[in-house]
C-alpha positions as CSV (number, residue, x, y, z in Angstrom):
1,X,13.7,-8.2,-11.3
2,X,16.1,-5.7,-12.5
3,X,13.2,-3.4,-14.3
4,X,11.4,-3.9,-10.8
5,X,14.2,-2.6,-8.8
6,X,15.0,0.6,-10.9
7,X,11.5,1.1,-10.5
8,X,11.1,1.1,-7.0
9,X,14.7,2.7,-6.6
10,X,13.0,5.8,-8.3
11,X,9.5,5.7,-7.0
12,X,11.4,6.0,-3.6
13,X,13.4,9.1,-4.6
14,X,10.4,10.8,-5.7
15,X,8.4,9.9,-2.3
16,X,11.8,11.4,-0.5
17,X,11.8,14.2,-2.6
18,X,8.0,15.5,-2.8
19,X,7.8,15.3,1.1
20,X,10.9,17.5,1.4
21,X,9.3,19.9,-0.8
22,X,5.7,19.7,0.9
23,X,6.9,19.8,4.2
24,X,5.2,17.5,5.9
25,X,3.9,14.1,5.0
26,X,4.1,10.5,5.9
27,X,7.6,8.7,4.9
28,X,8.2,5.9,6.9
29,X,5.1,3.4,6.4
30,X,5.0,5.4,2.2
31,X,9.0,4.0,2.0
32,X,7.5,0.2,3.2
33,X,5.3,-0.7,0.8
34,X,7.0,0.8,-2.4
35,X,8.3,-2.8,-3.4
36,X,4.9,-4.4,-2.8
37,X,3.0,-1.5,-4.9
38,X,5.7,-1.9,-7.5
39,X,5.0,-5.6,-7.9
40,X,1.1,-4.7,-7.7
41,X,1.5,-2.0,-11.0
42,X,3.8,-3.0,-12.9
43,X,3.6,-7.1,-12.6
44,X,0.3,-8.1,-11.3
45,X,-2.6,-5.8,-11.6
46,X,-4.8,-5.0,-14.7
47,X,-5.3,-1.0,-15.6
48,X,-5.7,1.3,-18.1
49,X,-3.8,5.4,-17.2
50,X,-5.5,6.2,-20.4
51,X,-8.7,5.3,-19.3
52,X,-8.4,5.1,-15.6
53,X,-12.3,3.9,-15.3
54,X,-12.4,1.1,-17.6
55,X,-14.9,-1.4,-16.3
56,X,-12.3,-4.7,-16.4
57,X,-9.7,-3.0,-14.2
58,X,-8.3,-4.4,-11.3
59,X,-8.9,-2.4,-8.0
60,X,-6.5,-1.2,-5.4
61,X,-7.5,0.2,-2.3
62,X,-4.9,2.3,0.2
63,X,-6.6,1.7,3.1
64,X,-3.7,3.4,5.2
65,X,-4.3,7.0,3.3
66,X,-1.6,8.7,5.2
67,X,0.8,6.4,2.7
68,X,-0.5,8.4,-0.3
69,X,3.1,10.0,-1.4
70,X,3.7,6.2,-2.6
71,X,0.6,5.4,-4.3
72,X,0.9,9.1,-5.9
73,X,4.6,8.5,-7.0
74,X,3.5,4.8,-8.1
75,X,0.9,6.3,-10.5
76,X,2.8,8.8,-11.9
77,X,5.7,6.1,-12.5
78,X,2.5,4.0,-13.9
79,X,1.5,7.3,-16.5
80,X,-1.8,8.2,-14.8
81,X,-0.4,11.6,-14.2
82,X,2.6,13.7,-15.5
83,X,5.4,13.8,-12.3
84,X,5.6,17.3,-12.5
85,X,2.2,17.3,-10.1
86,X,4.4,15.1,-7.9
87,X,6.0,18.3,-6.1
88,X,3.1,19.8,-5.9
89,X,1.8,17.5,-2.4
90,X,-0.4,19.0,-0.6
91,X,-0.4,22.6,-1.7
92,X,-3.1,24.2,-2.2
93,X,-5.5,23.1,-5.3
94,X,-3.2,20.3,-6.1
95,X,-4.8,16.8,-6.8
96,X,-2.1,15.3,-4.7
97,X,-3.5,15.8,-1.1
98,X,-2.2,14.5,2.2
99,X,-5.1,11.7,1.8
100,X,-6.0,10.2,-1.4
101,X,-8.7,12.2,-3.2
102,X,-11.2,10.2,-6.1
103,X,-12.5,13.3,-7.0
104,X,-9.0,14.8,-7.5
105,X,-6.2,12.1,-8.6
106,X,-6.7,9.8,-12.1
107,X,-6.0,6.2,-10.7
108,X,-7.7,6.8,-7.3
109,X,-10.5,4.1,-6.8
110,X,-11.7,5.6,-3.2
111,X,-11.1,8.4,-1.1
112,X,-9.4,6.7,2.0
113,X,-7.7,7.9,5.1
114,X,-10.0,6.7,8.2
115,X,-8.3,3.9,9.4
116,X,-10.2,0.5,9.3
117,X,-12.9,1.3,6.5
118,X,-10.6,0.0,3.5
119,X,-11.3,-3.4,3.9
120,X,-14.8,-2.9,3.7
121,X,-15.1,-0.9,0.5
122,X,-12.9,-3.7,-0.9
123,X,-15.3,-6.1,-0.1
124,X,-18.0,-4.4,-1.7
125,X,-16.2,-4.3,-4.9
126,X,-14.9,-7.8,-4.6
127,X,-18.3,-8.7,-4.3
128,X,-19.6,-6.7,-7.0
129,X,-17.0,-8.6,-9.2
130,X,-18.9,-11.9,-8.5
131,X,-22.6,-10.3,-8.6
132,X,-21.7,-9.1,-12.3
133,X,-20.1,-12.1,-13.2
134,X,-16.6,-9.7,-13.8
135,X,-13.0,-11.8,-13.2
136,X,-11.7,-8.1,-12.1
137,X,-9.5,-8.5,-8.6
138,X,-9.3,-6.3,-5.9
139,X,-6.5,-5.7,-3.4
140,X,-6.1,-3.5,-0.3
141,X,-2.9,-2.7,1.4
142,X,-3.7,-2.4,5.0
143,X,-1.3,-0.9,8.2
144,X,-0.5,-3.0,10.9
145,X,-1.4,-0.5,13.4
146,X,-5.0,-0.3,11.6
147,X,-5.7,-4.0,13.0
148,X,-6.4,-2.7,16.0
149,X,-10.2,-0.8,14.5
150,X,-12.9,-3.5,14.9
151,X,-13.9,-3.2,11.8
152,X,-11.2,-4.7,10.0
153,X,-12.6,-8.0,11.7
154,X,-16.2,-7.5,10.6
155,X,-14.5,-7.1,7.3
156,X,-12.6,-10.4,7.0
157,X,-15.7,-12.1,8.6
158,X,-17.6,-10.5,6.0
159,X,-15.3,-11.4,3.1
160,X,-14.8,-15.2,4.2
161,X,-18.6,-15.5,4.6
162,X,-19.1,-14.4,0.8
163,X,-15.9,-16.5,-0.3
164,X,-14.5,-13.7,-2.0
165,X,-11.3,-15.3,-3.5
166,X,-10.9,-12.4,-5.9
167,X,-10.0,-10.2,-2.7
168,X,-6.2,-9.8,-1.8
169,X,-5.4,-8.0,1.9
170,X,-2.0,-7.1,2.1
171,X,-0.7,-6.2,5.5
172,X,2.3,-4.1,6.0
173,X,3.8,-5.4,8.7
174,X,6.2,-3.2,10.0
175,X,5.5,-3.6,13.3
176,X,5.4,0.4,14.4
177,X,2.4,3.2,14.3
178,X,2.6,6.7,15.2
179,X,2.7,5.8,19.0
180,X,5.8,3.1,19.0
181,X,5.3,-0.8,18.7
182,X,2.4,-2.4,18.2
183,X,3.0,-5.1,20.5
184,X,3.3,-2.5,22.9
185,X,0.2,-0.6,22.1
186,X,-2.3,-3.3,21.3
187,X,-0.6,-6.7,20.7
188,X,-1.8,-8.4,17.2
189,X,0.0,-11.5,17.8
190,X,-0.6,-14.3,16.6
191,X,-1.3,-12.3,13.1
192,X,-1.1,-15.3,10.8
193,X,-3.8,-17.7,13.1
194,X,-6.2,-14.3,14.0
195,X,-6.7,-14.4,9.5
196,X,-6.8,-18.2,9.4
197,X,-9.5,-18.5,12.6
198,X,-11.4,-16.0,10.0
199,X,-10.9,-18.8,7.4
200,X,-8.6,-16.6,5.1
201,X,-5.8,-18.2,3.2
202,X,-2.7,-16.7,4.9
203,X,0.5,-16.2,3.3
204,X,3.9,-14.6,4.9
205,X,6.4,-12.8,3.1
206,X,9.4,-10.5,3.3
207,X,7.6,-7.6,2.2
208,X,11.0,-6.2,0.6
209,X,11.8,-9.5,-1.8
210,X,10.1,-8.9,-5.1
211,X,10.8,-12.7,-5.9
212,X,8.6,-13.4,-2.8
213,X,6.3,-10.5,-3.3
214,X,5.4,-12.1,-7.2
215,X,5.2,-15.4,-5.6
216,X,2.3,-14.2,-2.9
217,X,0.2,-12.8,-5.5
218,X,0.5,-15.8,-8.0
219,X,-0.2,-18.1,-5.4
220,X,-3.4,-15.8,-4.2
221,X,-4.8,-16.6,-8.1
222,X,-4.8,-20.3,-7.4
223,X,-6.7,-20.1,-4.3
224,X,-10.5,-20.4,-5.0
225,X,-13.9,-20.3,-2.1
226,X,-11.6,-17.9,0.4
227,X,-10.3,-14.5,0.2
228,X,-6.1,-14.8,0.9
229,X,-4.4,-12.4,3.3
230,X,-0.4,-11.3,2.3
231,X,1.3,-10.4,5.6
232,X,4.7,-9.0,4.4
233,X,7.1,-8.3,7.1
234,X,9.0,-4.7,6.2
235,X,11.0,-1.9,7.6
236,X,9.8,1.6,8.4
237,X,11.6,4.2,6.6
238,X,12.8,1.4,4.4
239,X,16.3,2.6,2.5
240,X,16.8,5.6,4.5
241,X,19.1,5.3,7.1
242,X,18.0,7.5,9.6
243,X,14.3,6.7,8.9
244,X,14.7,3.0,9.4
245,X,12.7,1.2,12.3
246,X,12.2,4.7,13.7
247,X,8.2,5.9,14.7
248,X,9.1,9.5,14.5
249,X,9.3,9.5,10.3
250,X,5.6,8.2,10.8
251,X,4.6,11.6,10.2
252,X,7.6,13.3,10.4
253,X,8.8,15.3,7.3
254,X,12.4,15.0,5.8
255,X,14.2,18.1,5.8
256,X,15.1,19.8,2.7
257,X,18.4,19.6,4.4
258,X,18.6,15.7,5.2
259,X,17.2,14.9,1.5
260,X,20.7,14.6,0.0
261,X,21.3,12.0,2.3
262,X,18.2,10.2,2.0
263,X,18.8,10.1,-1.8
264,X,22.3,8.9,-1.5
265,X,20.7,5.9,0.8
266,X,18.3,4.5,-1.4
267,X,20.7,5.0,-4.0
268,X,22.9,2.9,-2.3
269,X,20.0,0.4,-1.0
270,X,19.8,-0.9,-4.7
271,X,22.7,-1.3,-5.9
């Protein structure tokens, strides 16, 4: 767990960092699901940075785009990319945009931004897997705020009607979009009983405990005829004081200024 933490201790410094320098970005919901992308790259999934495309490869899909500073920090961490490009977010000509690029960034298996379409592409490589006979698994981090596009639920219809149990959603479940609460915007309660009325295997986590993270994922493999739905409970702005639990940092940029301090928090937030 150790090697897990220093990890995501550094992946969230660089996040911290390359938004300061880009001015603008997306740090709160990036900051929640740095432990659950750690567990996914360097634990859980299958891949190749030298070969990015190799055929067995396991598949991860950002549905959430607007997260990309910690998928970008995750694969550089993960030796798709040199860090160097890490400060380079979305300047012009980079291959670090503000949305994840395929065309652009080594280790980016769909272009992905417009919320509620993730689940979808996910399925059709999930099933892909199964028509070609491949034991490959695919997993897509969705927002909570996202459950609120239709299409999500033709999705997980979709994916239980196929029994694709090589098909891990993740959900991070921070309970705040870019307009405030959830609950308060469009209620998603009950969560877990929507995903099992869909017949999806449901597991809750603390989306922050890499024991329970490791745990979810395991327990996904042994599940077999459904697809299995992770809905780990995290904190906005996770490790940064004044970011925590807060919807402005949904798009809001840290300040070159307030970076010191940000830094000193997550340093702080491991120890």
């Amino acid at each position: 767990m150790h090697l897990l933490k220093e990890r995501a201790k550094g992946i969230k410094k660089d996040i911290v960092r390359m938004i300061a320098e880009a001015g603008s970005g997306h740090p709160g919901g990036s900051l929640s699901i740095v432990e659950i992308l750690t567990v996914l790259y360097f634990d859980e999934m299958k891949y190749n940075p030298e070969n990015p495309l190799f055929p067995e490869r396991d598949r991860f899909v950002l549905c959430k785009g607007h997260a990309a500073p910690a998928l970008y920090a995750v694969l550089a961490e993960a030796g798709f990319f040199p860090k160097e490009h890490l400060m380079t977010l979305r300047k012009l000509g980079s291959i670090l945009q503000g949305h994840p690029d395929m065309n652009r960034t080594p280790g980016i298996e769909i272009s992905s931004g417009s919320l509620g379409q993730g689940l979808s592409v996910a399925n059709g490589m999930a099933l892909a897997a199964k028509i070609d006979k491949k034991d490959y698994r695919v997993y897509a981090l969705m927002g909570d705020g996202e459950l609120q596009e239709g299409q999500v639920w033709e999705a997980a219809m979709t994916a239980s009607h196929h029994k694709l149990d090589n098909l891990v959603a993740i959900i991070d479940r921070n309970m705040l979009q870019i307009d405030g609460c959830t609950e308060n915007i469009k209620s998603l309660e009950p969560l877990a009983e929507k995903w099992a009325s869909f017949n999806w295997n449901v597991i809750e986590i603390d989306g922050h405990d890499f024991r329970s993270i490791k745990k979810a994922f395991s327990d996904a493999r042994k599940i077999k005829g459904k697809p299995t739905v992770i809905i780990a409970k995290t904190i906005k702005g996770m490790g940064v004081s004044f970011m925590e639990n807060k919807e402005d940092y949904h798009g809001k940029p840290i300040t070159k200024e307030q970076l010191p301090t940000a830094l000193s928090d997550i340093e702080v937030c491991y120890l």
